[in-house]
C-alpha positions in Angstrom: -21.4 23.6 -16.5 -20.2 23.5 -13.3 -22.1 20.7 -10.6 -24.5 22.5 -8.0 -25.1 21.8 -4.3 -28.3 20.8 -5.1 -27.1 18.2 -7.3 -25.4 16.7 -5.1 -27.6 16.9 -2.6 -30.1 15.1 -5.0 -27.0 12.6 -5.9 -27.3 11.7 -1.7 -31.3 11.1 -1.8 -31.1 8.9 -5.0 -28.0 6.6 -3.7 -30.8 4.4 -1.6 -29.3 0.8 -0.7 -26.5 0.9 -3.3 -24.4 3.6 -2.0 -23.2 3.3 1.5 -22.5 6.6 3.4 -19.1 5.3 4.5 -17.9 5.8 8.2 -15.8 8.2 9.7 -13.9 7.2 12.4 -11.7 9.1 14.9 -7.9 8.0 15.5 -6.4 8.5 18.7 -2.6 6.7 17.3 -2.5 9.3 14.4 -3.8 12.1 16.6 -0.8 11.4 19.1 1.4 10.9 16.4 0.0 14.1 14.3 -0.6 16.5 17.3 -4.2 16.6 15.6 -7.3 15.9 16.1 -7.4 13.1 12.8 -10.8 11.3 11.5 -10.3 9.2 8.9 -13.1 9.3 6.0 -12.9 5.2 5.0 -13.8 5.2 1.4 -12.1 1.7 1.1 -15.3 0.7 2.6 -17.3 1.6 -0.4 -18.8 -0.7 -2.5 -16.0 -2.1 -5.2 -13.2 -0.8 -2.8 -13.4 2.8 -3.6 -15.3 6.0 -3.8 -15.2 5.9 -7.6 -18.3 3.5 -7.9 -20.3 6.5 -6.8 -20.4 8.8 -9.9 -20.3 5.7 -11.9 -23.5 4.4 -10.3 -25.2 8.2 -10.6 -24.0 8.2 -14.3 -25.2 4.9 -15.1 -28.1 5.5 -13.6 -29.1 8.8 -15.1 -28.6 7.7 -19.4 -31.7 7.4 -21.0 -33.2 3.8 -21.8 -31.9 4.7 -25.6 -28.4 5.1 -24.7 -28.3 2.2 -22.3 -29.2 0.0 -24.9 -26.5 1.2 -26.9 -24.0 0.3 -23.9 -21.1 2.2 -22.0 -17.3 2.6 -22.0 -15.1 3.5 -20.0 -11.3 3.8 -19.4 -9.7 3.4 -15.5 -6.6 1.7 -14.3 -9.1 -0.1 -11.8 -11.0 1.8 -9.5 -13.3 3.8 -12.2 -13.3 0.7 -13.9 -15.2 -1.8 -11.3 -17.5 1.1 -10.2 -18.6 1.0 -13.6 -18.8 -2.7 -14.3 -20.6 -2.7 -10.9 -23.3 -0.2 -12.4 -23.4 -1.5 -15.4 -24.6 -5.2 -13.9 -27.0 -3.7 -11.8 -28.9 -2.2 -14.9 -28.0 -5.0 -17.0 -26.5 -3.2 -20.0 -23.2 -3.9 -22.0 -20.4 -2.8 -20.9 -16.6 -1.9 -22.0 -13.4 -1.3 -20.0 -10.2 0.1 -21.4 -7.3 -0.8 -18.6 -3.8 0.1 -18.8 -1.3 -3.1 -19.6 0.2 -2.9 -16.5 -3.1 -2.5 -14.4 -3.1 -4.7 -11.4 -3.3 -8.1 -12.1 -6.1 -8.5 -9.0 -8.5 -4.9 -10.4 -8.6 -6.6 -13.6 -9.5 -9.7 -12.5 -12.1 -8.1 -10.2 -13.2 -5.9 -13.0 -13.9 -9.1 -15.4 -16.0 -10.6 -12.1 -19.0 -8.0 -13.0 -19.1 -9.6 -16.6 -18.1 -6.8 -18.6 -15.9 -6.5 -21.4 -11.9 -5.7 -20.9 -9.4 -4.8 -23.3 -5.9 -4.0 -21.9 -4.2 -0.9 -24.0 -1.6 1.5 -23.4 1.2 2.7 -20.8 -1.0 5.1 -19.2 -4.8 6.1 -18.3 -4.2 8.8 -20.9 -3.6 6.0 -23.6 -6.8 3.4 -22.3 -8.3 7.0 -22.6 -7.6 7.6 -26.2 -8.9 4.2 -27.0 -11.9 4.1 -25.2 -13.0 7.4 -27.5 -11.9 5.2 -30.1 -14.7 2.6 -29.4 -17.7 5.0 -28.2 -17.3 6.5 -31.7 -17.6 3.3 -33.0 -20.1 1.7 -31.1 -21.9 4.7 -30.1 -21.5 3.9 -26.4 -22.0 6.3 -24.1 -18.5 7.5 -22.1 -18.1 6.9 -18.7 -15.6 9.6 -17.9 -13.6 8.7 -14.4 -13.6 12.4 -13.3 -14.5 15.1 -16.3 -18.5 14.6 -15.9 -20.7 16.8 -14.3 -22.8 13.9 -12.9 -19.5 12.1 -11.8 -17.8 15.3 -9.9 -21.9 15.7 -8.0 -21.5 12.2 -7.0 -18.5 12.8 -5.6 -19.7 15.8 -4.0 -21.6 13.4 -1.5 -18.7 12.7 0.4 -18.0 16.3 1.1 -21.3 16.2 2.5 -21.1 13.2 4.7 -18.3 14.5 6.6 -20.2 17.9 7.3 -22.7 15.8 8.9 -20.5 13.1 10.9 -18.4 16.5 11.9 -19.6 20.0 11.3 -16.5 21.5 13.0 -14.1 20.2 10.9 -11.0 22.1 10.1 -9.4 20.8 7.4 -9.7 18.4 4.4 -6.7 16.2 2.7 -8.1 14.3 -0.6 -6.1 12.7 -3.5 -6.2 14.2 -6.4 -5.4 12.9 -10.1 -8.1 14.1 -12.6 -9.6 16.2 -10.1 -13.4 14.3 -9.7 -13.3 13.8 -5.9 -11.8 17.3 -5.0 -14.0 19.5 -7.3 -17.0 17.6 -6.0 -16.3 18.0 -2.2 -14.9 21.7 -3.0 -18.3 22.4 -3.9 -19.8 20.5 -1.3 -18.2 22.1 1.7 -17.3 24.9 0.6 -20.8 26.2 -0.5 -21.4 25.0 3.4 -18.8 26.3 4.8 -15.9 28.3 3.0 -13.7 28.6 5.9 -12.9 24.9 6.1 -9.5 24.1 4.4 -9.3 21.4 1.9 -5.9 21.0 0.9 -5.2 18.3 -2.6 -2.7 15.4 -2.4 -0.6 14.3 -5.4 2.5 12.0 -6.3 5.8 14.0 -7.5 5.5 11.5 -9.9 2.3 13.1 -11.5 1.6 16.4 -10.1 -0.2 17.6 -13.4 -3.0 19.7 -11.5 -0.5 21.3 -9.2 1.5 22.2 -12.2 -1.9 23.7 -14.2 -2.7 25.9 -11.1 0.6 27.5 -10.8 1.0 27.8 -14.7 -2.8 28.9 -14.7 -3.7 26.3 -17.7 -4.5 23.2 -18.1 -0.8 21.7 -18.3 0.4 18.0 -19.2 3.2 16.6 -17.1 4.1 13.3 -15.4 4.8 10.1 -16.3 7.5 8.5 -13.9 6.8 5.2 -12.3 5.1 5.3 -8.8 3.0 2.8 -6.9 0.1 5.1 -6.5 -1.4 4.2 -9.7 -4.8 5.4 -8.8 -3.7 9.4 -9.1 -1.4 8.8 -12.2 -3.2 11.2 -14.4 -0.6 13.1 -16.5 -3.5 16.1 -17.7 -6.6 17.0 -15.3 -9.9 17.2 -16.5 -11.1 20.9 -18.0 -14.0 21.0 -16.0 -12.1 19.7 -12.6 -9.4 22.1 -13.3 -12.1 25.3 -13.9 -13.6 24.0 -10.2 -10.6 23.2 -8.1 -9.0 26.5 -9.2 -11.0 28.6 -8.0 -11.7 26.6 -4.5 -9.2 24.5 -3.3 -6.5 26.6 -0.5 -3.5 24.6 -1.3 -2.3 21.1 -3.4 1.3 19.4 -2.2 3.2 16.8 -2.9 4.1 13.6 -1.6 6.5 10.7 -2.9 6.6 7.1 -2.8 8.1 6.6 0.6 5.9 8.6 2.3 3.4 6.9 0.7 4.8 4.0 1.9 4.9 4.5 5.3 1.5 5.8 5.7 0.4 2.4 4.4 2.2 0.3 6.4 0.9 2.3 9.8 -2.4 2.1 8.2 -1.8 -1.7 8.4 -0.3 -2.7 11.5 -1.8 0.1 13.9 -5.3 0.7 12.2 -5.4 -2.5 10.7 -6.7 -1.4 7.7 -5.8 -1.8 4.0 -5.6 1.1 2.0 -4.4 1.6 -1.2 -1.4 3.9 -2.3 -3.6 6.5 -3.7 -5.9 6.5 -0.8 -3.4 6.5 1.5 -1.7 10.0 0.3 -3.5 12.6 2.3 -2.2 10.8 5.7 0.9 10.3 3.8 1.7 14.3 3.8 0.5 14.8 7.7 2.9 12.5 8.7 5.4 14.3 7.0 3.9 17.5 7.6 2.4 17.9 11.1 0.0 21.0 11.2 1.5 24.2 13.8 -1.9 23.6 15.9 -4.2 21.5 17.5 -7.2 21.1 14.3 -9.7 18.6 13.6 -8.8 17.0 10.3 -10.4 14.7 8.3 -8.4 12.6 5.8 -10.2 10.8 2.8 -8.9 7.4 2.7 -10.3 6.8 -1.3 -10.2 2.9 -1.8 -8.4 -0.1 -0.3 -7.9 -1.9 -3.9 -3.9 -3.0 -3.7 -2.6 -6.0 -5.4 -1.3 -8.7 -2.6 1.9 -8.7 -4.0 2.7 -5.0 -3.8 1.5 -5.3 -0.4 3.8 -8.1 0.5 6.3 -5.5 -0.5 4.6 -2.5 1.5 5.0 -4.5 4.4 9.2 -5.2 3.6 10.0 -1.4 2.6 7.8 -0.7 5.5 9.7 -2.5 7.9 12.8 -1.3 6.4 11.6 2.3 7.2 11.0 2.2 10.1 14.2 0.6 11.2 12.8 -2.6 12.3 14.4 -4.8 8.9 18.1 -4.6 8.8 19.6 -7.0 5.9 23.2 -7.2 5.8 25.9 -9.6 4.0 28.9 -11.0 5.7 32.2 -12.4 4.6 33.5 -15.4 7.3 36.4 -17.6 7.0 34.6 -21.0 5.8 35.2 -23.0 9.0 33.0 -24.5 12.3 31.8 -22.0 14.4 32.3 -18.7 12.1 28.4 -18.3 12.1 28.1 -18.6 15.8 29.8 -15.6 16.6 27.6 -13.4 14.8 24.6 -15.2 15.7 25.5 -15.4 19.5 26.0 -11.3 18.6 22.3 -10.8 17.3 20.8 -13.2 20.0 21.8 -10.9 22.6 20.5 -7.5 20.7 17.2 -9.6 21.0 17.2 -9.2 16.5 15.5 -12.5 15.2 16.9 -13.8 11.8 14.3 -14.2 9.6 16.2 -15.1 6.4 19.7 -16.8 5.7 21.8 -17.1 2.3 24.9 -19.3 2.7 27.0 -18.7 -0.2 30.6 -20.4 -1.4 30.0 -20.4 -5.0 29.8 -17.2 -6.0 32.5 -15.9 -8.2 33.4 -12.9 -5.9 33.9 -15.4 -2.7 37.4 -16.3 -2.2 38.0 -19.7 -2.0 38.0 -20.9 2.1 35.0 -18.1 2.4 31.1 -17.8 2.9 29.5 -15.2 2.1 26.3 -15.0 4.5 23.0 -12.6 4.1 21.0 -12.2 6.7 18.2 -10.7 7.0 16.9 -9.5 10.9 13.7 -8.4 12.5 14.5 -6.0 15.4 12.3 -4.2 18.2 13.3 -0.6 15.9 16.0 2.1 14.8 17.2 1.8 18.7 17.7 -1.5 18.7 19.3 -1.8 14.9 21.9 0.8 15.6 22.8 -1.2 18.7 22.9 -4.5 16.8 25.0 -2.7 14.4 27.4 -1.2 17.4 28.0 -4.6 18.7 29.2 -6.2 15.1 31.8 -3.4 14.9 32.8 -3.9 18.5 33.3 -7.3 17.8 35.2 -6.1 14.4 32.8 -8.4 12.2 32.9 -7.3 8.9 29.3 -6.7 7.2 28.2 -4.4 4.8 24.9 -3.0 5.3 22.1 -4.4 2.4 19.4 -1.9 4.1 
């Protein structure tokens, strides 16, 4: 049975102190950049990271003293999985995750922190999934579905009401979307408010199972390439989800690692915040796809959980995108003062050299060569092309790494 607007509402007045109503904040950098009006709703400031720990907390906190004895279990590739641990502390009752084997390294960890139970299985949330029934029939543990609960998709709902109260006369809403939980809770929210307001689904190529259920008008299970926006990698929607956002949402697109990508890396150095890949999709497709009018939009930025070392890379690719991280190699005759031409070259394009590889050994170096990579910060795709200009002029021979 499908959540109502008065559950949710009653999901907002029973959050008290654990819940926080997360800001929204207006940006004048992506309004410029997006010819939009763009709010940014920050669920990364949510407790655990994420908006997930609210319909776990809900959840949790609506089982019957009998079945919290008997303990919960859950499957998530991190998000679902700390919101749950989280809840599960706060009552004090036992507590199983099922996480993917290639789950971040830092959401396990932090999942563990809350003293809870993890065992790693599977490829996929589909797999952790599987096993996670596996144990609840066991154990007799009650599931803590990420997304396919009634009680989890009302919790959800809450954000759909927050932003109707920071901004009534909002135009449109861009939300993630993997098993569906956070867009059939705020399609219910706003739209039983307001049904003129556009709320539009995010997904990766990679695993755009709920797009591909809509258009074949059945629950449909596809996916399964690699992408860094682990949070959304669901290869089959829920059958409740799919039921709501079918017959609410206006529109679900696409969007693929690159964009993803950059929409992180502006996140970081002009917002200054972290956001995660999955969270960071709806912005990810504005950028891309910059509305026909002026409109207020509100973006849901869904959790800020990234492992460091993907973001070390975020910041590289990032770089790289935006034309500002040129690596290239060079071949020079092994002799004094080689080097300084092509240094004296990138001095004056104002590039700074962050990284140099000196190479004479390789098998593929001639003998009375170097081969030199560098790797150069410049001021942007202006500046690189001119760098790039003046190397030919000076009839250096590189090859371009980047």
């Amino acid at each position: 049975m499908n959540p109502s607007v008065e559950e949710i509402e009653k999901c907002q007045s029973v959050q008290g102190n654990v819940i926080r109503k997360t800001p929204l904040f207006h940006s004048p950098y992506f309004s410029q950049l997006i010819n939009s009006e763009i709010y940014f709703k920050s669920e990364f400031q949510q407790k655990t990271g994420s908006f997930k720990v609210r319909g776990a907390y809900y959840k949790i906190k609506s089982l019957t003293e009998e079945e919290k004895k008997k303990g919960v279990v859950a499957a998530s590739a991190g998000n679902h999985a700390q919101g749950v641990a989280f809840a599960s502390s706060l009552e004090k009752i036992p507590c199983t995750i099922v996480m993917p084997k290639h789950a971040s390294p830092a959401k396990v960890a932090a999942t563990k922190g809350y003293g809870v139970n993890v065992i790693l299985e599977g490829n996929t949330y589909d797999e952790s999934w599987a096993k996670a029934k596996e144990i609840s029939e066991k154990t007799g543990a009650k599931i803590i579905h990420a997304f396919d609960d009634p009680q989890v998709i009302a919790a959800q709902g809450v954000i759909g009401l927050e932003i109707l109260e920071d901004l009534p006369d909002v135009d449109e809403i861009y939300l993630p979307i993997g098993g569906g939980g956070l867009a059939a809770g705020v399609l219910i929210a706003v739209k039983t408010k307001n049904p003129k307001i556009k709320i539009v689904g995010v997904q990766s190529k990679s695993f755009p199972a709920m797009k591909d259920s809509l258009e074949s008008g059945s629950l449909q299970t596809t996916g399964g390439a690699r992408t860094i926006a682990d949070g959304i990698s669901v290869k089959k929607p829920g059958s409740l989800t799919f039921s709501i956002v079918k017959d609410l949402i206006d529109d679900i697109v696409l969007v693929d690692d690159s964009q993803i990508i950059k929409a992180m890396f502006l996140l970081l150095e002009r917002a200054k915040i972290v956001v995660e890949p999955a969270g960071a999709v709806g912005l990810a497709y504005l950028l891309n796809n910059k509305p026909s009018s002026r409109k207020k939009i509100v973006t849901i930025l869904a959790g800020g959980n990234v492992d460091m070392y993907l973001l070390g890379q975020i910041v590289d690719k990032g770089l790289v995108a935006m034309g500002r991280l040129l690596k290239i190699f060079i071949l020079l005759p092994d002799k004094p003062g080689a080097l300084k031409e092509v240094i004296d070259e990138i001095t004056a394009a104002n590039a700074n050299i962050v990284e140099v590889v000196h190479d004479r050994l390789s098998l593929d170096i001639n003998a009375g060569s170097a081969g030199v990579t560098l790797s150069l910060e410049t001021e942007g795709e202006k500046s690189t092309q001119e760098l790039i200009q003046r190397l030919k002029d000076k009839q250096i021979q590189f090859k371009l790494m980047t």
